[in-house]
VOZA-658865 format. One record per atom (N, C-alpha, C): x, y, z; residue in one letter; atom name. Coordinates in nm, 3 decimals. Example, Ala and Ser with C-alpha at 12.3 -4.5 7.8 and 13.67 -1.06 7.14 Angstrom:
BEGIN
+---------+---------+---------+---------+-------+
|       x |       y |       z | residuo | atomo |
+---------+---------+---------+---------+-------+
|   1.319 |  -0.569 |   0.780 |       A |     N |
|   1.230 |  -0.450 |   0.780 |       A |    CA |
|   1.320 |  -0.330 |   0.780 |       A |     C |
|   1.285 |  -0.225 |   0.708 |       S |     N |
|   1.367 |  -0.106 |   0.714 |       S |    CA |
|   1.290 |   0.003 |   0.787 |       S |     C |
+---------+---------+---------+---------+-------+
END
This chain:
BEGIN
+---------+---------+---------+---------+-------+
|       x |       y |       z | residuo | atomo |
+---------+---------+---------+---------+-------+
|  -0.853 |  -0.462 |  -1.996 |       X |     N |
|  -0.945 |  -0.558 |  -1.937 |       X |    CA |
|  -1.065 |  -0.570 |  -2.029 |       X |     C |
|  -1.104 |  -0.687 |  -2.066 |       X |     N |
|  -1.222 |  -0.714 |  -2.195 |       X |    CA |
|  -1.348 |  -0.706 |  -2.101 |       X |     C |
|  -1.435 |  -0.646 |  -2.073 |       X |     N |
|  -1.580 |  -0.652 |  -2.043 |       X |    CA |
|  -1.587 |  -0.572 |  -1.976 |       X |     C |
|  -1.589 |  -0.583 |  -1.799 |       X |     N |
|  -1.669 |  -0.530 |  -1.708 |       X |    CA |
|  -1.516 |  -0.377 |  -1.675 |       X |     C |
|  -1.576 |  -0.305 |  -1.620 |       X |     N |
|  -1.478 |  -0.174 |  -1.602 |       X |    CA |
|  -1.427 |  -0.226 |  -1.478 |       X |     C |
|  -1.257 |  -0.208 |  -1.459 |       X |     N |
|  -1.179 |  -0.170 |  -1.333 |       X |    CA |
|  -1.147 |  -0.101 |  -1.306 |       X |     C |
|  -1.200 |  -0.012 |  -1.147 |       X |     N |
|  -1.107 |   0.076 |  -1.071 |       X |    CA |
|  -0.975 |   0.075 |  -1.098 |       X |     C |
|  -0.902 |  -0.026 |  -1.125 |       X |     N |
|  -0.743 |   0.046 |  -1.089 |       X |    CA |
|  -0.691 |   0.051 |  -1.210 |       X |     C |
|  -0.798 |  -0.004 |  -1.323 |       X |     N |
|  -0.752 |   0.031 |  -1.488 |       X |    CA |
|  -0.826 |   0.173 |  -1.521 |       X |     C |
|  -0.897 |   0.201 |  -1.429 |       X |     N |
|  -0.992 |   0.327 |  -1.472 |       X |    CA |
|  -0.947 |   0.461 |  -1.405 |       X |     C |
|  -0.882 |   0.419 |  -1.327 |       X |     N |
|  -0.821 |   0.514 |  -1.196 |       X |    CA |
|  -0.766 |   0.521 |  -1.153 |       X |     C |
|  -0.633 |   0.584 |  -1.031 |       X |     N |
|  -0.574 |   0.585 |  -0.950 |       X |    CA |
|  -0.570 |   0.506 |  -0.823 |       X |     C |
|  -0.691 |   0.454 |  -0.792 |       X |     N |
|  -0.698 |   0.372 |  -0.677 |       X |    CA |
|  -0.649 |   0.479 |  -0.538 |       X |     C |
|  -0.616 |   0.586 |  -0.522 |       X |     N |
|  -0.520 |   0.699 |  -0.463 |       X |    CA |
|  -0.452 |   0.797 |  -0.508 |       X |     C |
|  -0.412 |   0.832 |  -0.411 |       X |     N |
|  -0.301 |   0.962 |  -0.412 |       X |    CA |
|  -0.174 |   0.897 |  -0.444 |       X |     C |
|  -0.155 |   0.926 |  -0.568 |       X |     N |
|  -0.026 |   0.851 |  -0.636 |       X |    CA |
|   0.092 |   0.918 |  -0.570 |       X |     C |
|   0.149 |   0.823 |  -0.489 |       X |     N |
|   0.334 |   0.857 |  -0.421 |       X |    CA |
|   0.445 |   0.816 |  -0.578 |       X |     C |
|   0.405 |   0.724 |  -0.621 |       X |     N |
|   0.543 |   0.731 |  -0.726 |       X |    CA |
|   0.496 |   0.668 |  -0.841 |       X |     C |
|   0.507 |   0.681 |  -0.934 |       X |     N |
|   0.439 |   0.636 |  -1.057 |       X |    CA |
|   0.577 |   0.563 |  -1.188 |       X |     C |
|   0.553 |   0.462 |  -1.169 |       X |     N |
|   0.656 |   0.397 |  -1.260 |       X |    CA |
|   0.590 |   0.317 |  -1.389 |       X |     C |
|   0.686 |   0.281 |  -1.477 |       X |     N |
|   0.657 |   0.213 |  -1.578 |       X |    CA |
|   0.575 |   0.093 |  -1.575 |       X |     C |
|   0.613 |  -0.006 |  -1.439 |       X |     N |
|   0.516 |  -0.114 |  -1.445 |       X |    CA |
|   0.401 |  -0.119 |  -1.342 |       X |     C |
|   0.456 |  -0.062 |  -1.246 |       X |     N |
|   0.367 |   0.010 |  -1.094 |       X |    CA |
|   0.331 |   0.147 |  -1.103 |       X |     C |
|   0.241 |   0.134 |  -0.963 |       X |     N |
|   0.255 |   0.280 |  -0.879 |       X |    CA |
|   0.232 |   0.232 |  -0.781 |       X |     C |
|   0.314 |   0.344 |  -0.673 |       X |     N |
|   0.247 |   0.324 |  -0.533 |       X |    CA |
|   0.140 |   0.412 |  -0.504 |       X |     C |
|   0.025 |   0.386 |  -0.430 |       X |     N |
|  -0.024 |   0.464 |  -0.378 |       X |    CA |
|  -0.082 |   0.528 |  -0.227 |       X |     C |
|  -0.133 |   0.620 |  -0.222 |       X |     N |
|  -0.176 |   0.626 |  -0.043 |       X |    CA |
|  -0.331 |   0.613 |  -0.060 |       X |     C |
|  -0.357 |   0.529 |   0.019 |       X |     N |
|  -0.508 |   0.494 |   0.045 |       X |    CA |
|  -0.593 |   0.568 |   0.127 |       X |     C |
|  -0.697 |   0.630 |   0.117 |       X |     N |
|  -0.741 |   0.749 |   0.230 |       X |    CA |
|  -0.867 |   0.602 |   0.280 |       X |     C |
|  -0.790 |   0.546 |   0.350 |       X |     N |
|  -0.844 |   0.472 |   0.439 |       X |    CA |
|  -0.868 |   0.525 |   0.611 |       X |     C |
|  -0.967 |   0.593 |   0.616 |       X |     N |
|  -1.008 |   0.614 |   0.788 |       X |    CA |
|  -0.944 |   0.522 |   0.914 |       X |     C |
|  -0.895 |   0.583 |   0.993 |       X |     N |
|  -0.813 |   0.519 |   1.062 |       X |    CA |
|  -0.686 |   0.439 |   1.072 |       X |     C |
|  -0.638 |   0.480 |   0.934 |       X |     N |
|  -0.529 |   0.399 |   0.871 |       X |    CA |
|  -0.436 |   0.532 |   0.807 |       X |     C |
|  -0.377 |   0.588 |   0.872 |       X |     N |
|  -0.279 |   0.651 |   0.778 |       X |    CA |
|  -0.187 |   0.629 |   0.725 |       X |     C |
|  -0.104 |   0.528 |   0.746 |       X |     N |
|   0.027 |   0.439 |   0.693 |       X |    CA |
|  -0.039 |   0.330 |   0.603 |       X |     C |
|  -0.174 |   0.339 |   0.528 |       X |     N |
|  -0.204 |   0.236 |   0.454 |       X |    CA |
|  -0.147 |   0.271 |   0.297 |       X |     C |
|  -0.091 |   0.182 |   0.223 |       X |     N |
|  -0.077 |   0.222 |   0.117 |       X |    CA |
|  -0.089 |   0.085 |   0.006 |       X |     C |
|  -0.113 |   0.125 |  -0.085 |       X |     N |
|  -0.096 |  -0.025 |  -0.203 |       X |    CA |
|  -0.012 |  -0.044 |  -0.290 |       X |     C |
|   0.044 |  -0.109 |  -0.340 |       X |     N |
|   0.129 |  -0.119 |  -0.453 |       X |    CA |
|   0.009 |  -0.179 |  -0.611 |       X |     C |
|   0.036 |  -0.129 |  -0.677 |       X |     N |
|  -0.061 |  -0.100 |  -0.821 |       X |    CA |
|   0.014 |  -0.152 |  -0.947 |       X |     C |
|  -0.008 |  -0.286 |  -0.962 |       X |     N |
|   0.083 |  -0.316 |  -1.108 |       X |    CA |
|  -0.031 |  -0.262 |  -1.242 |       X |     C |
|   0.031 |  -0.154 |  -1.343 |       X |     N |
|  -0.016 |  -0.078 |  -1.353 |       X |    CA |
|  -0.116 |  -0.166 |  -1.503 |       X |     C |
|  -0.053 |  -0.293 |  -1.554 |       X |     N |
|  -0.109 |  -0.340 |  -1.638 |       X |    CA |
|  -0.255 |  -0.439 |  -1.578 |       X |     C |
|  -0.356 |  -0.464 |  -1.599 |       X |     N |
|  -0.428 |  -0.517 |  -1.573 |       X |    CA |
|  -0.386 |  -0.721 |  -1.558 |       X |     C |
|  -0.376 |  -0.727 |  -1.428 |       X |     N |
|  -0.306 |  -0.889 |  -1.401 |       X |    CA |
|  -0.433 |  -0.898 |  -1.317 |       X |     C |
|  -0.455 |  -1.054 |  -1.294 |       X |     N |
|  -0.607 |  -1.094 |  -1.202 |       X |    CA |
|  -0.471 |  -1.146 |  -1.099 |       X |     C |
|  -0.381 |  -1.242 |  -1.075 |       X |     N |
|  -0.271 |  -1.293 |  -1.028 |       X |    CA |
|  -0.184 |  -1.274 |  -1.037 |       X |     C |
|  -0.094 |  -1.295 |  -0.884 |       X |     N |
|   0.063 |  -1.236 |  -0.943 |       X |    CA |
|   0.176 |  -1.330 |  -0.989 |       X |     C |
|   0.091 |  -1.505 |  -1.030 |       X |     N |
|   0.165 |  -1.539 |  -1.103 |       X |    CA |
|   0.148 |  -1.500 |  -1.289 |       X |     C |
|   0.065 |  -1.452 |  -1.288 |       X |     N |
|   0.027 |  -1.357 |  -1.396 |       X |    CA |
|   0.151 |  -1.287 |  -1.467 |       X |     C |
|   0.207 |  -1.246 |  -1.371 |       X |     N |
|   0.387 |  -1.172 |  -1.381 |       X |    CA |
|   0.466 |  -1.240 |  -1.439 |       X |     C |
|   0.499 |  -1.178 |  -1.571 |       X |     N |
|   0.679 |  -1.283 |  -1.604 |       X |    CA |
|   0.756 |  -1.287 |  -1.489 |       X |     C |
|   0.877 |  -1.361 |  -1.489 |       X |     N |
|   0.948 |  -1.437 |  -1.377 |       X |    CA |
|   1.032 |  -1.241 |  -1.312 |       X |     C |
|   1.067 |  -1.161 |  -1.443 |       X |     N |
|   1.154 |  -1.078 |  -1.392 |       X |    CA |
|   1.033 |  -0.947 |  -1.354 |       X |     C |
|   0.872 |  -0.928 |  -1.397 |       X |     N |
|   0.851 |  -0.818 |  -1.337 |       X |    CA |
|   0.775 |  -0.883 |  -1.177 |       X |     C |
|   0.795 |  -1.014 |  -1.181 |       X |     N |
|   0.751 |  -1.060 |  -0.994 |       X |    CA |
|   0.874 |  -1.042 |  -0.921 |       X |     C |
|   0.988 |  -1.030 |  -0.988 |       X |     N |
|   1.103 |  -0.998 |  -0.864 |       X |    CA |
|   1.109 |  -0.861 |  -0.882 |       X |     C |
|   1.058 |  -0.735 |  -0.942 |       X |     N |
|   1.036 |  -0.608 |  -0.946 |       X |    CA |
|   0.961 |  -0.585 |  -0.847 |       X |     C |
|   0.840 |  -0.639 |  -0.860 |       X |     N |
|   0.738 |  -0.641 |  -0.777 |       X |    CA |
|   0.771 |  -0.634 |  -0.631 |       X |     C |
|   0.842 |  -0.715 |  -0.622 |       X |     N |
|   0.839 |  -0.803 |  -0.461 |       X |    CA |
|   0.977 |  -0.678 |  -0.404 |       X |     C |
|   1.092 |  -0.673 |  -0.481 |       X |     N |
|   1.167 |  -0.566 |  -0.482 |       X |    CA |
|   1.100 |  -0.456 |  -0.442 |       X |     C |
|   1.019 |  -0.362 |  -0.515 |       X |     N |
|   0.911 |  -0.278 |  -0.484 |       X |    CA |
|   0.877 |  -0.285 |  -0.323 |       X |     C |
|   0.769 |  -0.372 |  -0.292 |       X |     N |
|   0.710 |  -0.391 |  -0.206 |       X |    CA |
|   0.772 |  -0.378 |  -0.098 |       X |     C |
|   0.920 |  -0.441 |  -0.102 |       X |     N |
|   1.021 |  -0.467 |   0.030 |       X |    CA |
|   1.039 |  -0.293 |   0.061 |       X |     C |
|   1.083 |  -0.208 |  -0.032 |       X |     N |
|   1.108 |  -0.110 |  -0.039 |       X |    CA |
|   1.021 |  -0.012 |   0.048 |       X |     C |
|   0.894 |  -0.069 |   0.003 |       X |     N |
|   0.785 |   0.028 |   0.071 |       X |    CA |
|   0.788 |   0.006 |   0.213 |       X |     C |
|   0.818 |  -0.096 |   0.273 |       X |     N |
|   0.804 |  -0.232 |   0.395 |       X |    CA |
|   0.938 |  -0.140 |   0.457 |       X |     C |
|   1.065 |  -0.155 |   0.403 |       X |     N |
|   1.158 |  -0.088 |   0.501 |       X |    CA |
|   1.191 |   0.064 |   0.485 |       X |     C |
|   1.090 |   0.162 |   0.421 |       X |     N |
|   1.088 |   0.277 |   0.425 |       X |    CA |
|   0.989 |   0.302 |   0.531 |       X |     C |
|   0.866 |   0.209 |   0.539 |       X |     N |
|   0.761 |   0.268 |   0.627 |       X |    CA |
|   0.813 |   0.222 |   0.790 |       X |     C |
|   0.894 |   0.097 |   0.769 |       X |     N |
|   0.937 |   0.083 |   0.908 |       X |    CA |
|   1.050 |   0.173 |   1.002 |       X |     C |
|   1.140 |   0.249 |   0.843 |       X |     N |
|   1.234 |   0.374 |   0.921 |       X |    CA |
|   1.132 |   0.467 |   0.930 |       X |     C |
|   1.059 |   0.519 |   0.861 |       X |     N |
|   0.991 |   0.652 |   0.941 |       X |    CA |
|   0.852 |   0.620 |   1.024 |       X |     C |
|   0.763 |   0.526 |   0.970 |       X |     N |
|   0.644 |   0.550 |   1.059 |       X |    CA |
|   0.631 |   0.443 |   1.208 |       X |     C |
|   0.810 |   0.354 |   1.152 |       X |     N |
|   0.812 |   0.294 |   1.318 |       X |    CA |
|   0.616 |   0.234 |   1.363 |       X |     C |
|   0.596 |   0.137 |   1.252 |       X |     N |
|   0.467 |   0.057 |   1.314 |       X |    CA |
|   0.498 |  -0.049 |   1.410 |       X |     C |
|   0.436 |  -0.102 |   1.503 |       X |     N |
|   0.434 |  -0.213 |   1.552 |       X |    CA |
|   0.441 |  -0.342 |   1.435 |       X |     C |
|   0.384 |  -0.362 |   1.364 |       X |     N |
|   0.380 |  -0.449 |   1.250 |       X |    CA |
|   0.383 |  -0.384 |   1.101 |       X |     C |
|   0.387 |  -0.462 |   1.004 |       X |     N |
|   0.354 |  -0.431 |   0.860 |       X |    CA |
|   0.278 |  -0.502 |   0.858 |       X |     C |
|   0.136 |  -0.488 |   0.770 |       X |     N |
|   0.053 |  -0.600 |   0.717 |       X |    CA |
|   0.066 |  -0.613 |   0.551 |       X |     C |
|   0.062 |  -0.706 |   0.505 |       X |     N |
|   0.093 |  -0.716 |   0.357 |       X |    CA |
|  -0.025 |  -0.817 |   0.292 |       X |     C |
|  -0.101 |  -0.777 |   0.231 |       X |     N |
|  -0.215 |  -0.847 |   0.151 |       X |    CA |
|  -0.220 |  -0.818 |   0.034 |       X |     C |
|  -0.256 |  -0.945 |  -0.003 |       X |     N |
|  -0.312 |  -0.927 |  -0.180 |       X |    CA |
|  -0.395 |  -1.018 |  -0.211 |       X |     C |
|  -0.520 |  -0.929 |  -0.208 |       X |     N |
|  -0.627 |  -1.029 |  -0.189 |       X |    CA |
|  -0.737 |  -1.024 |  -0.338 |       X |     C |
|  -0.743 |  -0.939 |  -0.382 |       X |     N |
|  -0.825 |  -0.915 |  -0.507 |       X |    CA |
|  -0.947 |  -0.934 |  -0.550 |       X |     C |
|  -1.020 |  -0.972 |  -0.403 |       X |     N |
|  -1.181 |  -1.052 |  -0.388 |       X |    CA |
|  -1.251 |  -0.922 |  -0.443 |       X |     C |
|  -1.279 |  -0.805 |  -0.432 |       X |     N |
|  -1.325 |  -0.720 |  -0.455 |       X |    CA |
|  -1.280 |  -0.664 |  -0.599 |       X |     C |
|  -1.167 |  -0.639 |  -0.596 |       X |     N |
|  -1.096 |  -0.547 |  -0.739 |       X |    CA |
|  -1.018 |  -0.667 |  -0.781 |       X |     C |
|  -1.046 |  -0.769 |  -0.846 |       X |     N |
|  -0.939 |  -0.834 |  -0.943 |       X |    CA |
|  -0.812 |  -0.837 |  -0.979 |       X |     C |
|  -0.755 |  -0.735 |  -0.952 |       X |     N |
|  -0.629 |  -0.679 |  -1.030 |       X |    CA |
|  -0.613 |  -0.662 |  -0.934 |       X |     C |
|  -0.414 |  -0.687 |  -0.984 |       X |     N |
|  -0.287 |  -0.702 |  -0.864 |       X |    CA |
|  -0.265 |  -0.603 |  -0.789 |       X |     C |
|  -0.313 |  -0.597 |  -0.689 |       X |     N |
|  -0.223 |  -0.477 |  -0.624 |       X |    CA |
|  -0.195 |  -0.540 |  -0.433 |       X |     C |
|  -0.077 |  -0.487 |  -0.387 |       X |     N |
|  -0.068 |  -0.522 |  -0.289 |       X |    CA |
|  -0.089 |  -0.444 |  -0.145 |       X |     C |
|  -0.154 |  -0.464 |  -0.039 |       X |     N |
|  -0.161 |  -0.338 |   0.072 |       X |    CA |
|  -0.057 |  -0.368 |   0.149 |       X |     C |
|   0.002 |  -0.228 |   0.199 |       X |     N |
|   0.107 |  -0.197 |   0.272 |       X |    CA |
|   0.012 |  -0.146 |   0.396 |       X |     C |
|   0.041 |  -0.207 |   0.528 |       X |     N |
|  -0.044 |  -0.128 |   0.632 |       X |    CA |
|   0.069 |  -0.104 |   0.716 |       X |     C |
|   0.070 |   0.007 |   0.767 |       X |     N |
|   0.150 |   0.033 |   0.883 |       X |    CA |
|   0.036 |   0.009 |   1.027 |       X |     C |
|   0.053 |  -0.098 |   1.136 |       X |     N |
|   0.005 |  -0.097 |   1.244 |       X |    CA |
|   0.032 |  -0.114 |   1.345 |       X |     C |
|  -0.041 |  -0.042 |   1.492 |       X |     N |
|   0.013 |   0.004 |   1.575 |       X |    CA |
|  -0.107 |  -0.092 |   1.678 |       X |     C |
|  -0.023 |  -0.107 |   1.798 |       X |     N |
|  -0.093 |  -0.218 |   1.899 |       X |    CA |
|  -0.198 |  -0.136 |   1.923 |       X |     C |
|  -0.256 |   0.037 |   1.914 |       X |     N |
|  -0.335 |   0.062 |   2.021 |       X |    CA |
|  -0.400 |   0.149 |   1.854 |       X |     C |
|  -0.437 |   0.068 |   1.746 |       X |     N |
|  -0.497 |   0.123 |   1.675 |       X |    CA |
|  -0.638 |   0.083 |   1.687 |       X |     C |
|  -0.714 |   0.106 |   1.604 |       X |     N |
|  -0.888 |   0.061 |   1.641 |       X |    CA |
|  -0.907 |  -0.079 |   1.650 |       X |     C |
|  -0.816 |  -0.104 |   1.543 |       X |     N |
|  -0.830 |  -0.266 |   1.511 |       X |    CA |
|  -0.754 |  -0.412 |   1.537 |       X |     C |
|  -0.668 |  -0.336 |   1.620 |       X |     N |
|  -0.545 |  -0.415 |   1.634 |       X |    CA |
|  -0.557 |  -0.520 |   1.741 |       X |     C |
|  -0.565 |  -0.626 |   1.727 |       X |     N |
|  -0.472 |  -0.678 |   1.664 |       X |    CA |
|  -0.529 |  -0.754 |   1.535 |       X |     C |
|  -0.679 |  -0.732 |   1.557 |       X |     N |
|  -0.747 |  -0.789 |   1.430 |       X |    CA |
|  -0.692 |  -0.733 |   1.265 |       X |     C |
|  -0.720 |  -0.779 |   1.159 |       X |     N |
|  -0.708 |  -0.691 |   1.043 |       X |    CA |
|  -0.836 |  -0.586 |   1.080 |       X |     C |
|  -0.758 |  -0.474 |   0.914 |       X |     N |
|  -0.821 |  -0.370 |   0.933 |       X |    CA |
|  -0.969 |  -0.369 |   0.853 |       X |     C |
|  -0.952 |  -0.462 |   0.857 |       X |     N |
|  -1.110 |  -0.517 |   0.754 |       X |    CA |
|  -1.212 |  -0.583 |   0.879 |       X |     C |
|  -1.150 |  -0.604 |   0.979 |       X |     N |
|  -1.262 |  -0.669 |   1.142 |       X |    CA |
|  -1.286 |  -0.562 |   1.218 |       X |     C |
|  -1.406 |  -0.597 |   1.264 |       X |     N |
|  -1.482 |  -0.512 |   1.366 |       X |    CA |
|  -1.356 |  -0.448 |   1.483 |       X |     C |
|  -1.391 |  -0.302 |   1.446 |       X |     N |
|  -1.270 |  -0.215 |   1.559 |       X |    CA |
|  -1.277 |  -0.293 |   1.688 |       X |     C |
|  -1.208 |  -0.273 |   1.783 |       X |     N |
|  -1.139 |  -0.338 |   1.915 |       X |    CA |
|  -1.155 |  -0.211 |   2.010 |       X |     C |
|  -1.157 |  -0.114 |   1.949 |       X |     N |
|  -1.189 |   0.007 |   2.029 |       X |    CA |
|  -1.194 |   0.155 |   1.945 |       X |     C |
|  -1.208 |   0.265 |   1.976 |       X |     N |
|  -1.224 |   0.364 |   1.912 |       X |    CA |
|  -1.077 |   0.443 |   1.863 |       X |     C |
|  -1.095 |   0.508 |   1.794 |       X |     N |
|  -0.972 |   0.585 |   1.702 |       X |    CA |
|  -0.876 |   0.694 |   1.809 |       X |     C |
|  -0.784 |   0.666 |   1.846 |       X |     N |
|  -0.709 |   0.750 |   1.861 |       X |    CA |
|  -0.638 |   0.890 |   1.812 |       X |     C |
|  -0.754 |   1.012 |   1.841 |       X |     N |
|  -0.704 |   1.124 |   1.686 |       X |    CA |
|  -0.563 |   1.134 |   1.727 |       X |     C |
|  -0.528 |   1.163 |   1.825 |       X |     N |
|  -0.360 |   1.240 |   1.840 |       X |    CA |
|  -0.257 |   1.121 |   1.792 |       X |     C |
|  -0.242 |   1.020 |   1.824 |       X |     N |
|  -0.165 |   0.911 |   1.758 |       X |    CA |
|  -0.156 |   0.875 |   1.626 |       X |     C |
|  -0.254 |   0.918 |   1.567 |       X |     N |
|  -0.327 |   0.866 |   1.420 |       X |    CA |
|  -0.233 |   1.020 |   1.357 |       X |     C |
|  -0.278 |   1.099 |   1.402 |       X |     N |
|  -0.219 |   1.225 |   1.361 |       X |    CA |
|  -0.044 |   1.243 |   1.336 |       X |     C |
|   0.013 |   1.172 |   1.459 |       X |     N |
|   0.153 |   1.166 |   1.501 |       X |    CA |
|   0.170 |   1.075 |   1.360 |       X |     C |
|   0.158 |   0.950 |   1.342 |       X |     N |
|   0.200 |   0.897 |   1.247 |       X |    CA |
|   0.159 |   0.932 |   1.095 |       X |     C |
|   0.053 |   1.022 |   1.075 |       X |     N |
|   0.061 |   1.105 |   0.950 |       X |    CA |
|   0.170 |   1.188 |   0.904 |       X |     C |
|   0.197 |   1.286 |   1.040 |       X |     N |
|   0.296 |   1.392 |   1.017 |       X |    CA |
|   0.470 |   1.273 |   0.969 |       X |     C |
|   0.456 |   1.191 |   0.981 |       X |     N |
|   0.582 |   1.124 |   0.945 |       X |    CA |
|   0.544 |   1.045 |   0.827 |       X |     C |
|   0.469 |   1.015 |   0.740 |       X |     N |
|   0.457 |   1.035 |   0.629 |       X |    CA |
|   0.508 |   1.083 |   0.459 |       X |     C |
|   0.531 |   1.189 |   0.480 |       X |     N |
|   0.592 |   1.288 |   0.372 |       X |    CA |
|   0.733 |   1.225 |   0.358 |       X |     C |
|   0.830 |   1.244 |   0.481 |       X |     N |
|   0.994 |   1.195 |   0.493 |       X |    CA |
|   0.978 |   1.002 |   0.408 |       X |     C |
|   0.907 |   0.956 |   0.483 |       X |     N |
|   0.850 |   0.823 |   0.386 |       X |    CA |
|   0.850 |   0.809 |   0.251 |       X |     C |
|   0.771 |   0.875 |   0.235 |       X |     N |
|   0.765 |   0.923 |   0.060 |       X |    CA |
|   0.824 |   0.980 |  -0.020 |       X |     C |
|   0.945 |   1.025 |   0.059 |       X |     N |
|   1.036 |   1.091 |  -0.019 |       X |    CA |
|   1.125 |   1.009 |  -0.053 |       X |     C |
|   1.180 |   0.927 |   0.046 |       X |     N |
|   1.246 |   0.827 |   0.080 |       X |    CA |
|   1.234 |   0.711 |  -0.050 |       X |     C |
|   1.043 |   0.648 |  -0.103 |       X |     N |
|   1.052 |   0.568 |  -0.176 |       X |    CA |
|   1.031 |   0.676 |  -0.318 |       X |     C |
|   1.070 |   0.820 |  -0.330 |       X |     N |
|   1.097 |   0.860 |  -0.457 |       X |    CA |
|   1.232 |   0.821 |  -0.479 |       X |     C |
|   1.303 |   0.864 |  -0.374 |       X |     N |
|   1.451 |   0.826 |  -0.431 |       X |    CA |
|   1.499 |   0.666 |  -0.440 |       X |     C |
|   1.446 |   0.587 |  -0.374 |       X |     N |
|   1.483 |   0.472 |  -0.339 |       X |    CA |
|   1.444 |   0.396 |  -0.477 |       X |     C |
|   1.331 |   0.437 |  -0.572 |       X |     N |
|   1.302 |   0.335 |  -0.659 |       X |    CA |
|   1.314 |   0.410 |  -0.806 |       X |     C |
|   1.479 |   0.370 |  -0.851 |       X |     N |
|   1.480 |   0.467 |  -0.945 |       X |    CA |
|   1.384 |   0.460 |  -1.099 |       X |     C |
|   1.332 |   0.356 |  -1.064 |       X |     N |
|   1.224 |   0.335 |  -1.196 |       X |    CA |
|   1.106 |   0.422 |  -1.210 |       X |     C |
|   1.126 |   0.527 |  -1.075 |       X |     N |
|   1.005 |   0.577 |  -1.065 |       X |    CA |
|   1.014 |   0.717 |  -1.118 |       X |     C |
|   1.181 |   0.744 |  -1.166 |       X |     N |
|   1.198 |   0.903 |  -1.246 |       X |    CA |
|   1.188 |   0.886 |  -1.378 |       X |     C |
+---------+---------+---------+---------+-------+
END
């Protein structure tokens, strides 16, 4: 990136789950969000038509991956999927796992909570986590 410094060229953005040649996934220590995660194209892109034609069907491949691993183990009410880049420039996409009786729900997790945090629920869907992540080590072999 020519000028100003980027977080996700400077850093991890997270707790790296799988680290591949053109991505990573990561886990977001987002409060009240434990099933949040991003997908990280690891070269500096502002857009994801930015992507040649074959690493946007990687991409999107990727993403699905994360989408039906988090729906076998963390069982959300929804997936949320954004890629918004207003803040950090560079491509990356959020994976949210959400649940009807989370703080924010049904709003995004970026709107004023709807009610307060549920620790024991929030907790329940952490502990299912790990099996998740194991799941998109094996599932994305670009990532050994």
């Amino acid at each position: 990136m020519s000028g100003a410094s980027c977080p996700l060229c400077d850093g991890s953005g997270g707790r790296v789950v799988v680290q591949a040649q053109r991505w990573r996934i990561i886990h977001a220590d987002e409060a009240g969000f434990p099933a949040f995660y991003r997908l990280v194209w690891n070269r500096h892109v502002r857009e994801f038509s930015g992507l040649g034609a074959g690493e946007r069907i990687e991409c999107m491949e990727t993403l699905v991956a994360i989408e039906q691993a988090m729906l076998r183990h963390v069982q959300p009410d929804k997936v949320n999927l954004a890629a918004l880049g207003n803040a950090v420039p560079h491509l990356h996409w959020h994976v949210i796992g959400r649940f009807s009786w989370d703080s924010h729900f049904p709003g995004a997790v970026w709107s004023p909570p709807q009610r307060g945090p549920d620790a024991a629920r929030l907790q329940a869907v952490a502990s299912r986590l790990a099996p998740m992540e194991q799941e998109l080590l094996a599932l994305l072999p670009s990532s050994h």
